[in-house]
N, C-alpha and C positions, 0 to 999 in steps of 0.2 A: 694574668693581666691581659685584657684587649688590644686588639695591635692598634685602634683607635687610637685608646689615651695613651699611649709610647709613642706614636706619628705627632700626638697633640704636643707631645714634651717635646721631641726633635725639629719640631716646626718654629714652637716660639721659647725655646732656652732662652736666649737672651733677656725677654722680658719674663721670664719667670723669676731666672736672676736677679733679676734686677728690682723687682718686689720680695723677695727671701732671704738673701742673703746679707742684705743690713739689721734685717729685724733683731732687734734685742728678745734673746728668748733664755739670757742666763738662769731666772727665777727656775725655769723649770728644766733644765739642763743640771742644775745645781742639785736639783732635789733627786734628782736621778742617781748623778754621780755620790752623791751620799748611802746610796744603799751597796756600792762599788767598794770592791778591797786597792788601795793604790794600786798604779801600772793594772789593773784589769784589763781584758781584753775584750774590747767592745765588736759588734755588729753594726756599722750604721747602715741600715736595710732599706735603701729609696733613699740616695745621700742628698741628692737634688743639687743644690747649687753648692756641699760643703762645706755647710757653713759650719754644723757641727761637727762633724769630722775634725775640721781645723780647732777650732775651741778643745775638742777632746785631746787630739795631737800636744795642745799648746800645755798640758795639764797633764801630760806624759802616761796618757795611757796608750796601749797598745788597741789601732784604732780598723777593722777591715770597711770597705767601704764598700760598698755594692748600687745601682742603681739599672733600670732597663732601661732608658734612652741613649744612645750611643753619642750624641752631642751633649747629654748634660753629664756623662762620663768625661767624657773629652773637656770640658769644660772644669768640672770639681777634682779633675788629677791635675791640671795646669795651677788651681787657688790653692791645692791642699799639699801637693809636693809629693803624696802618694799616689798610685797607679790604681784607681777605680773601674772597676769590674763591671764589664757588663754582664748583666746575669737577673731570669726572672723572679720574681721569689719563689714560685712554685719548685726551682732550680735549686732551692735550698736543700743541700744533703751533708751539711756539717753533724759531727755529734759531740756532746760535751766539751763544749772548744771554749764560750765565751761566757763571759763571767753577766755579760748584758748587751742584750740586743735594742737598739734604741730605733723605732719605728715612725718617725714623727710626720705626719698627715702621709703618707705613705702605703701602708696596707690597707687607705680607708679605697681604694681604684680599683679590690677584688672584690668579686660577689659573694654571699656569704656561702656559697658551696667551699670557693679556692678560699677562702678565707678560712673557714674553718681545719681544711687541709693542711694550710699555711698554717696555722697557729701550734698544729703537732709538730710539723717541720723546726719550729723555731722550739718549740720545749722539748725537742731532741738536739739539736744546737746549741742550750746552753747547759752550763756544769749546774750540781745539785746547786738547790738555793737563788740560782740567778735569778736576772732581774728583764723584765718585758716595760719599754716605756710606748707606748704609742699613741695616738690620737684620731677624731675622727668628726666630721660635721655633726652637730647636734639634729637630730630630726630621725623620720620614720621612712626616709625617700632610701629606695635604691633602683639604680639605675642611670640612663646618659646623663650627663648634665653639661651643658657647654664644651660640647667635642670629647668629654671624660665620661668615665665610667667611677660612680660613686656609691657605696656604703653606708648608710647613715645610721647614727648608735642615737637613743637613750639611755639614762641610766640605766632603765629598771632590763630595757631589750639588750644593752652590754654584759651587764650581770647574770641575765638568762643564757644569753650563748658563752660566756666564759667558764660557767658553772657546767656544762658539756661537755668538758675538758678535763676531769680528775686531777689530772699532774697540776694544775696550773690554778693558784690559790690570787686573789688581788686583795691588793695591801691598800689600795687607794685609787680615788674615784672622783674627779672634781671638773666644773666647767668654767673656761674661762672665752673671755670676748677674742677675736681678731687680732693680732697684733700689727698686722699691713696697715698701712695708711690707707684711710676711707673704707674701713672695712671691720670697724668697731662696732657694729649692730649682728653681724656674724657670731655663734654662740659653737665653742669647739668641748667638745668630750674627752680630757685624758685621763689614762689610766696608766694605773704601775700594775705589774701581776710577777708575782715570784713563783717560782719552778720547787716544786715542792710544799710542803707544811710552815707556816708563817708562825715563827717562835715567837 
């Protein structure tokens, strides 16, 4: 990840927070947590402002939090009551630890070299079967975009580069609008992907 868009997060945390972490995103938090054995142990990889973290917490799974700006760490260990990791993803060398890794607009900030790197990193971090939740701008752009460095999936180019990936099967595929206020015309890409063969 660019030391740009980590300066971009440490610059303006606060109003990042403060657009993310009221959003109501249970619908798909929910659908996540359903493919989870109770008390799982989660990944949440780029935790941002905590907001999931705290929700996971509150629902008594066992939750690790990681993110690379040093102020939005400092910030989501004060909201979420655990100790938030600085750490990049590329920094990922867990093995069969988590039951799911919950990546939400988050690993859409690597290019898709570290991305692809990234994505072995995490289907060696979770136990057989886990679960991949993550997300990413609708569209064919990658590159800067407003002081960030961006990713952009469609379906058919998500399903191409996941399919690159052997170990790592997806279960589900769907787009939905913005959930931010004034930002409802924005069109987002998530996906589920399970680690291993999809029974």
């Amino acid at each position: 990840m660019n030391n740009k868009t980590i300066n971009y997060y440490n610059k303006y945390t606060k109003s990042f927070i403060q657009t993310t972490r009221s959003v109501d995103f249970t619908n798909i938090q929910n659908k996540f947590l359903s493919y989870l054995p109770s008390g799982a142990f989660i990944l949440d990889f780029g935790c941002g402002s905590g907001r999931d973290t705290k929700y996971f917490l509150k629902r008594n799974y066992n939750v690790t939090a990681i993110d690379g700006s040093e102020e939005i760490c400092k910030e989501a260990s004060k909201y979420t009551g655990i100790k938030v990791k600085q750490m990049l993803f590329e920094e990922l060398n867990d093995q069969n630890i988590y039951d799911g890794i919950w990546a939400c607009a988050s690993i859409l900030h690597l290019s898709k070299n570290d991305l692809f790197l990234v994505f072995h990193k995490m289907n060696k971090a979770l136990k057989e079967n886990g679960i991949i939740y993550t997300s990413f701008k609708y569209g064919e752009f990658e590159g800067e975009r407003n002081g960030r460095y961006f990713t952009d999936f469609t379906e058919d180019s998500l399903k191409e580069f996941i399919l690159q990936i052997p170990q790592l099967q997806i279960k589900e595929i769907w787009t939905t609008g913005d959930v931010r206020e004034g930002r409802g015309d924005e069109r987002w890409l998530n996906i589920l992907i399970c680690k291993g063969k999809i029974s």
